[in-house]
C-alpha positions, 0 to 999 in steps of 0.5 A, a space after each residue: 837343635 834346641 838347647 835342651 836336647 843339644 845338653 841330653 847328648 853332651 851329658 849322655 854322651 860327654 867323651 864324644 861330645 867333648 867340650 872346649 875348655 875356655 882359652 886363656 892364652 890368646 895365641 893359644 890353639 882355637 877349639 874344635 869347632 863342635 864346641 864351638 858350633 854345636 849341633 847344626 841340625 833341627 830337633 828330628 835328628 835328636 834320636 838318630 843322633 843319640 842312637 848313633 852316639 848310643 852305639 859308638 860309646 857301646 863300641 868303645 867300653 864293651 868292644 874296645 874301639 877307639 874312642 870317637 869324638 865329634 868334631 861337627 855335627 851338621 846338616 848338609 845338603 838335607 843330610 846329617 854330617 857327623 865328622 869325628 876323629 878316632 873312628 874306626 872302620 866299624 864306627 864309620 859304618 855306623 856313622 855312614 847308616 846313620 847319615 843314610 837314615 837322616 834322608 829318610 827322617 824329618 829334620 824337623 819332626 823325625 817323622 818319616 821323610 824324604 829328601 827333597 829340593 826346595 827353592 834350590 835347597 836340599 832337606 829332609 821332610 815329612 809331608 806335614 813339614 814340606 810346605 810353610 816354614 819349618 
């Protein structure tokens, strides 16, 4: 995901999309790897992705859910995967929708796509981002 967009979620959504602070002592835990890896995805998801994070936050201050922090999030398989700590079984449902909307939206554009085989890889397209490069 662009930069751009990957800085809207965090600043939208920053008790989710927490970041690492810097390590200073070098025998000191490592950070989670959503800081360091970041969002593994192609811009399509972005709204899928701030919905999700939309309705998780709205969770935990209107409902009180526990507090869910991502610790990856990635494409796998041509799938969204948003691993997370804290969730709880409401937050998971809406986290399992959200990876089953991801095989129907284009990772590249978020127009309407489906999952598909490419070369011996799994992604999600529309038909304008199936064939040529993405």
């Amino acid at each position: 995901m662009r930069d751009e967009l990957s800085k809207i979620l965090r600043e939208r959504y920053p008790l989710i999309f927490v970041a690492a602070p810097p390590v200073r002592d070098p025998f000191g835990p490592a950070p989670a790897p959503f800081p360091v890896w970041g969002f593994e995805c192609g811009d399509g998801w972005f709204d899928l992705l701030d919905a999700l994070a939309l309705n998780l936050q709205g969770a935990t201050e209107s409902e009180g859910a526990p507090q869910v922090v991502a610790a990856q999030v990635k494409e796998k398989f041509g799938a969204l995967r948003f691993y997370a700590d804290g969730a709880d079984a409401r937050q998971h449902s809406m986290i399992e929708l959200a990876v089953t909307m991801s095989t129907r939206l284009c990772e590249v554009c978020g127009n309407r796509g489906k999952l598909m085989s490419r070369r011996g890889w799994m992604m999600t397209r529309c038909p304008a981002h199936t064939d040529g490069d993405s």
